[in-house]
RODO-2510 file (C-alpha; in nm, 4 decimals, decimal comma):
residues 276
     n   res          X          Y          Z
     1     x    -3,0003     0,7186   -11,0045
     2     x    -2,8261     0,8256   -10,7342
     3     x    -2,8419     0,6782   -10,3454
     4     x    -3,0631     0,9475   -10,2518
     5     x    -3,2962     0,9253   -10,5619
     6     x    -3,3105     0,5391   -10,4980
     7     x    -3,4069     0,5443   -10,1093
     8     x    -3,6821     0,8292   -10,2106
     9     x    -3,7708     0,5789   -10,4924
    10     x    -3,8592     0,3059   -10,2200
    11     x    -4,0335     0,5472   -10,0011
    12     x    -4,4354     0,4705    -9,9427
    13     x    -4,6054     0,7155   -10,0534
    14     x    -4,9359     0,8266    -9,8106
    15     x    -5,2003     1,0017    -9,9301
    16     x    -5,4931     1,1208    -9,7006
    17     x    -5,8310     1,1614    -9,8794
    18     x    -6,1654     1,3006    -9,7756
    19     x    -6,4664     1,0517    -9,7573
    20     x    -6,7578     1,2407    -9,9505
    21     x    -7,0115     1,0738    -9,7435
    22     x    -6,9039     1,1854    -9,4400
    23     x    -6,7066     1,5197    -9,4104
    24     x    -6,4939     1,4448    -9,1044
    25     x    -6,4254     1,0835    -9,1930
    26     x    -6,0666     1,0307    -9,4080
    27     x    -5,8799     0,7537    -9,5752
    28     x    -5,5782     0,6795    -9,5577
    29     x    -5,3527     0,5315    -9,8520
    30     x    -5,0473     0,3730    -9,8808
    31     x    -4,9080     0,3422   -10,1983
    32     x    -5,1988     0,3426   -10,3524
    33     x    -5,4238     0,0743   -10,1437
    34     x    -5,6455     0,1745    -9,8681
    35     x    -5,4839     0,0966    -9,5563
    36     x    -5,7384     0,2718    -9,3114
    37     x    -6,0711     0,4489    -9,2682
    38     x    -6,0755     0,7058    -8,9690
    39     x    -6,4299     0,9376    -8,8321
    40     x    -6,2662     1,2082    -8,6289
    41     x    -6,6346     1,3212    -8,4601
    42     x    -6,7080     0,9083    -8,4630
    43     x    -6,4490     0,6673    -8,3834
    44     x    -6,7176     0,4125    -8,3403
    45     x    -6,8031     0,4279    -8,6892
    46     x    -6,5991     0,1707    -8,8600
    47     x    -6,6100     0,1433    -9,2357
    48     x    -6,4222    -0,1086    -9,3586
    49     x    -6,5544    -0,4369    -9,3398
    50     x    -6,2616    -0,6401    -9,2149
    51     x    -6,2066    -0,3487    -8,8921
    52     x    -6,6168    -0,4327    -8,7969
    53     x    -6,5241    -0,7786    -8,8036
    54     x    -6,2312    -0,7065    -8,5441
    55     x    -6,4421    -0,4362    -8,3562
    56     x    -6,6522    -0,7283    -8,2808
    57     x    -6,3824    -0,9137    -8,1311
    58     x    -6,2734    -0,6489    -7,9473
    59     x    -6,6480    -0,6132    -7,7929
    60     x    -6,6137    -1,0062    -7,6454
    61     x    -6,2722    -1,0340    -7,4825
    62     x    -6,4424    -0,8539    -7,2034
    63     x    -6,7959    -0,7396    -7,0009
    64     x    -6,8968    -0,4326    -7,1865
    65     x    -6,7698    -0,1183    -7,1062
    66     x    -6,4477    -0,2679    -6,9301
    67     x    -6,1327    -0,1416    -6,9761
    68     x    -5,8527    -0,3789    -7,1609
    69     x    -5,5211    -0,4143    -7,2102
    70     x    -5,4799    -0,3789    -7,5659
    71     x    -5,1793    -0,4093    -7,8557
    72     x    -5,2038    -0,2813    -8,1965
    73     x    -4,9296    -0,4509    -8,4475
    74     x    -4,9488    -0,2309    -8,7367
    75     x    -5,1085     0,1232    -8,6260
    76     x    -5,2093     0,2814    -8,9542
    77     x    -5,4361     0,5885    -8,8210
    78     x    -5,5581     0,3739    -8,5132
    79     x    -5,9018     0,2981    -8,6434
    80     x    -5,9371     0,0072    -8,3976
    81     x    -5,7676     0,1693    -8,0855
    82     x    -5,9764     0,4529    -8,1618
    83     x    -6,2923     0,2552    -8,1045
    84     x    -6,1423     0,0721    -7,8027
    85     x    -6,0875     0,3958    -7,6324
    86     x    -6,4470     0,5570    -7,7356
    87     x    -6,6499     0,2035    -7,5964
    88     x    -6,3990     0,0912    -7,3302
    89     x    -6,2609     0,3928    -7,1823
    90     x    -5,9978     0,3673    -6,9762
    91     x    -5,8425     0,1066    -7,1516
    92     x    -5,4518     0,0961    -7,1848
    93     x    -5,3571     0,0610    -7,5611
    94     x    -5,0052    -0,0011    -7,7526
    95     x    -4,9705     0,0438    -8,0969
    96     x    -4,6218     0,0018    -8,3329
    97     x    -4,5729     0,0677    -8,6653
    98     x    -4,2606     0,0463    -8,9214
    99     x    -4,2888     0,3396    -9,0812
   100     x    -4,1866     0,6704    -8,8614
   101     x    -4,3198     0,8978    -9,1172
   102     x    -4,6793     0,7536    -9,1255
   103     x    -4,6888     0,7653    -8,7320
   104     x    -4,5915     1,1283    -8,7864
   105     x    -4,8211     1,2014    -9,0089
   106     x    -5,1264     1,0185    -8,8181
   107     x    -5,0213     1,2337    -8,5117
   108     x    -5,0589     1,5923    -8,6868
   109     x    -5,3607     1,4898    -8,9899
   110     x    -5,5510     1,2731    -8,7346
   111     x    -5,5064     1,3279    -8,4255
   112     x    -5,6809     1,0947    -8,1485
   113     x    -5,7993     1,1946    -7,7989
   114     x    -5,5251     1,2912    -7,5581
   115     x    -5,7460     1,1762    -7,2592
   116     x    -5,6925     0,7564    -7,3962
   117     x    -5,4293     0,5688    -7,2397
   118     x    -5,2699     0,5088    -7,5989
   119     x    -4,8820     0,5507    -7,6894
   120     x    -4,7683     0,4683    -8,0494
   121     x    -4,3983     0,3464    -8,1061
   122     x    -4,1870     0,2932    -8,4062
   123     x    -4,0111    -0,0133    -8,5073
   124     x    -4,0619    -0,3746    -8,6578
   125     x    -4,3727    -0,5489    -8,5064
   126     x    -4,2653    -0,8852    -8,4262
   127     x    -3,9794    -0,7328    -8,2600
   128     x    -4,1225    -0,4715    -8,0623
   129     x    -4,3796    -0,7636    -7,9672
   130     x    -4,0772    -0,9661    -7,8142
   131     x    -4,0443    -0,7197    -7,5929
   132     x    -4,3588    -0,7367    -7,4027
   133     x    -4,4028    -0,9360    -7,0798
   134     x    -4,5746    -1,2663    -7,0406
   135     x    -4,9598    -1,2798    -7,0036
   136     x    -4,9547    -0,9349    -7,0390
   137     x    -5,2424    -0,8326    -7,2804
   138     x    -5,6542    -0,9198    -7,3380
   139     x    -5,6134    -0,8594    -7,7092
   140     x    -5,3374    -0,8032    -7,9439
   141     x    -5,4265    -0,7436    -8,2989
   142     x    -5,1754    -0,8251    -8,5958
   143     x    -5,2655    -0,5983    -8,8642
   144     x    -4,9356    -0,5138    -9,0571
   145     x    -4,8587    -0,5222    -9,4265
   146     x    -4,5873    -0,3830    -9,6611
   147     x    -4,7905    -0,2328    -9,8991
   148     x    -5,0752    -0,5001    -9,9376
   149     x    -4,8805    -0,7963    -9,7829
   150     x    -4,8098    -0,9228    -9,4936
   151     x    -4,4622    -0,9985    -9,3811
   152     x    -4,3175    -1,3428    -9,3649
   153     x    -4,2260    -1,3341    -9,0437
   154     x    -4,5466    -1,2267    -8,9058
   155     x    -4,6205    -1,5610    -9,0599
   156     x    -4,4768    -1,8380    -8,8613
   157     x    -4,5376    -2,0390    -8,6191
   158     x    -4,2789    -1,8968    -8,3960
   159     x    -4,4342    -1,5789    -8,4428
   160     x    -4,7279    -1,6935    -8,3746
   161     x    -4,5919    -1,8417    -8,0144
   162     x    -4,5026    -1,4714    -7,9002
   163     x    -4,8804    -1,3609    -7,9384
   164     x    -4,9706    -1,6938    -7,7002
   165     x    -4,6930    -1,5385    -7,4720
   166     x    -4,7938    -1,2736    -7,4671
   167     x    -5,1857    -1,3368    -7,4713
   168     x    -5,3670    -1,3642    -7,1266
   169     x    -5,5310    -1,6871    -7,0137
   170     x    -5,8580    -1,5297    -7,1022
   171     x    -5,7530    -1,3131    -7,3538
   172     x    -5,8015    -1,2511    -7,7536
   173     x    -5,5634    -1,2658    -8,0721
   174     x    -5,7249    -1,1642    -8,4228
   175     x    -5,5038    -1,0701    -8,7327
   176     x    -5,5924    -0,9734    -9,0760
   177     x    -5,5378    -1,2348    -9,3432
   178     x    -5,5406    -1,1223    -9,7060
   179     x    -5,5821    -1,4011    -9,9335
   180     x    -5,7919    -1,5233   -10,2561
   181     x    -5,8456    -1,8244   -10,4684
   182     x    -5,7494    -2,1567   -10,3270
   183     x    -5,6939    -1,9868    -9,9665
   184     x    -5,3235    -2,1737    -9,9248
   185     x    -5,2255    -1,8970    -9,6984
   186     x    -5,5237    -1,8706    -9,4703
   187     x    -5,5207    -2,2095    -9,4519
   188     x    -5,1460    -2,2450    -9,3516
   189     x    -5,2279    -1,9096    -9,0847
   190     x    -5,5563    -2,1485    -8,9487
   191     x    -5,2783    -2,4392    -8,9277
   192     x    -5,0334    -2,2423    -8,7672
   193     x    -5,1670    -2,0553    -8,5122
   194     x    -5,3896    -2,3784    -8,4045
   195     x    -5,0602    -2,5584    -8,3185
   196     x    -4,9714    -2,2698    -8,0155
   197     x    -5,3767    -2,1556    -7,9426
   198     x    -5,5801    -2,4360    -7,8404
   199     x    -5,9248    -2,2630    -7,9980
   200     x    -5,9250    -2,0966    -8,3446
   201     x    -6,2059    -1,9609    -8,5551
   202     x    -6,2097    -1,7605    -8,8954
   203     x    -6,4781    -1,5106    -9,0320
   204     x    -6,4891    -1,3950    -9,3374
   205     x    -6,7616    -1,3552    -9,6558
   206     x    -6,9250    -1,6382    -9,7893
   207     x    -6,7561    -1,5825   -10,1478
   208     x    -6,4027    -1,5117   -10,0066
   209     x    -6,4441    -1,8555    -9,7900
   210     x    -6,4971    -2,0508   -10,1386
   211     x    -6,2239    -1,8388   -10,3054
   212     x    -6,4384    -1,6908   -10,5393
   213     x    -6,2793    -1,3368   -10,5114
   214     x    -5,9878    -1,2238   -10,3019
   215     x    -6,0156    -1,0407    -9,9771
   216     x    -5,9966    -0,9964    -9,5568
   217     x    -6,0555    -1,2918    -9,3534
   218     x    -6,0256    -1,2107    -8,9563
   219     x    -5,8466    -1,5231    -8,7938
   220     x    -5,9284    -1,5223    -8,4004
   221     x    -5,7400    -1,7353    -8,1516
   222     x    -5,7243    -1,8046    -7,8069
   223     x    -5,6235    -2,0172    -7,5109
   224     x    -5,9764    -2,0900    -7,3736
   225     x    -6,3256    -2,1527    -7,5471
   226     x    -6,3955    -1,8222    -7,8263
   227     x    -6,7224    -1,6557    -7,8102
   228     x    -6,8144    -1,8036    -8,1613
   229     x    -7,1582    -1,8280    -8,1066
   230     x    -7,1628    -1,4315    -8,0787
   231     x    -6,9025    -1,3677    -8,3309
   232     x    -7,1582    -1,5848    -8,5545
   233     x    -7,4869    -1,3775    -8,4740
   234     x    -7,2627    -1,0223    -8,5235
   235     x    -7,0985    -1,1442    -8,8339
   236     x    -7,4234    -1,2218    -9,0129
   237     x    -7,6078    -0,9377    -8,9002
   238     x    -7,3440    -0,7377    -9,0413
   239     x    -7,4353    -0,5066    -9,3701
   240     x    -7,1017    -0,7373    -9,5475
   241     x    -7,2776    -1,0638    -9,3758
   242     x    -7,0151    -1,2878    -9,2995
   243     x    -6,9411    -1,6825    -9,1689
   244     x    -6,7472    -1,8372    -8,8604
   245     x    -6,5624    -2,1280    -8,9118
   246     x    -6,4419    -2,3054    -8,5696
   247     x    -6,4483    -2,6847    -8,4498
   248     x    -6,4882    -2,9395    -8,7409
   249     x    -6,5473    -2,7306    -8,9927
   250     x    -6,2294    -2,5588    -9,0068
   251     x    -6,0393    -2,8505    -8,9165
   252     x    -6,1691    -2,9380    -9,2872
   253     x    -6,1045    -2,6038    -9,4094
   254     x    -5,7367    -2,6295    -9,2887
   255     x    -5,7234    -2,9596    -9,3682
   256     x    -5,3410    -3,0851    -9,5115
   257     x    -5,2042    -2,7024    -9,4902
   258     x    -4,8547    -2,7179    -9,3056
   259     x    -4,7409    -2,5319    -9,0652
   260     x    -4,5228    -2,2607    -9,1560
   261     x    -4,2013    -2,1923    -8,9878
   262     x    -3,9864    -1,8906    -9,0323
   263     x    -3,7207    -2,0896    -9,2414
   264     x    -4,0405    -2,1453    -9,5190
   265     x    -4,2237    -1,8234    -9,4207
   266     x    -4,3268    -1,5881    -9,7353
   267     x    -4,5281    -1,2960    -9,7537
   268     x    -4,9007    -1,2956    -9,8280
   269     x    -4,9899    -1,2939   -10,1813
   270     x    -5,0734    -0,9794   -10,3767
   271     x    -5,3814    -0,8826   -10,4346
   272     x    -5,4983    -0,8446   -10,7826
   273     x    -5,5139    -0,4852   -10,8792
   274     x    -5,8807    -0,4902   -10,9457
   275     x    -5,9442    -0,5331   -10,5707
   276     x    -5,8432    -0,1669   -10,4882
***
């Protein structure tokens, strides 16, 4: 195989698909594993059970209706900024993704409305998030994985310490935390992003908290009290109901999990294939 065989070789592929339920509403694949779900006539509409869960964090990190400051690490086809800009217009949104020729594609297959405040760059996430100013965001959202894992270093700790940079006094983090089983990872994530955000909370399903069957658990952090008591009521009225851990019980949850530091750092664990 020759150099240019090999790079194509280690190309993602993407695939868009139609959703049969709803004709303007597409998925988008990545090698095979459903990396977003996009309604062009209703970006409000969010399918995927995970994105409701951070749709509902990005309804309480501000009044209703107000406009944010917003970060997106890991665009995919912009599900979440989509909504963002469709229930808090005016709101100023970055997004960055790795891979140039998924942006590109996003841009001409999916296009979003040109009147949002919403630029998309290329490049690594962790670096691109370096490069932001202190205090300078209400929400930034880490939803990046290679294939279906997340990077080691969006893993660590001091990883973790550029979202509190970056984070307003009164502002939201949430990321996206595959995991299954005995929950090692989710519990080292809970451990490490408690040790730079002085409140944490986790939602997930009731069978992916006990490890009964791998899948999305939304980790939320932030540098004053969260809204859990909310998060709680929208989680369980949700059609996937879901839990909030926060306080003591995640304290047990988390219990003995280190911290992880980029020297440890590895990426998230696979998902069995069953799950997609």
């Amino acid at each position: 195989m020759g150099r240019g065989d090999a790079e194509a070789a280690e190309r993602p592929t993407r695939e868009l698909l139609r959703d049969a339920d709803r004709p303007d509403s597409w998925v988008l694949l990545v090698d095979g594993t459903p990396q977003s779900h996009v309604d062009l006539s209703d970006p409000t509409h969010l399918d995927f059970e995970y994105v409701r869960r951070l749709g509902h964090v990005a309804d309480l990190v501000a009044p209703e209706r107000t406009p944010v400051d917003a970060f997106h690490l890991g665009a995919g086809a912009l599900t979440l900024a989509r909504y963002i800009a469709a229930t808090r217009p005016g709101s100023r949104q970055r997004a960055v993704d790795i891979d140039g020729d998924l942006v590109a594609l996003v841009r001409r297959e999916l296009p979003w409305d040109r009147r949002a405040d919403l630029r998309v760059a290329t490049g690594d996430a962790r670096a691109w998030l370096a490069a932001r100013r202190e205090d300078s965001a209400d929400l930034v959202v880490c939803d990046v994985f290679a294939g279906a894992r997340t990077p080691a270093h969006l893993t660590s700790v001091e990883f973790a310490a550029e979202a509190a940079r970056v984070v307003r006094p009164g502002g939201l983090y949430a990321a996206n935390v595959g995991d299954g089983r005995a929950l090692r990872h989710a519990r080292a994530q809970v451990a490490t992003v408690g040790r730079v955000f002085a409140h944490v909370a986790l939602i997930a399903e009731p069978s992916v908290l006990r490890g009964r069957r791998f899948g999305n658990l939304v980790l939320v952090a932030g540098h004053r009290e969260l809204p859990v008591d909310e998060l709680a009521r929208r989680a369980h009225r949700d059609p996937d109901m879901a839990r909030v851990l926060c306080g003591a019980e995640l304290d047990r949850f988390a219990a003995g999990a280190a911290v992880v530091h980029d020297a440890t750092a590895q990426d998230s664990p696979a998902p069995p294939e069953s799950v997609f």
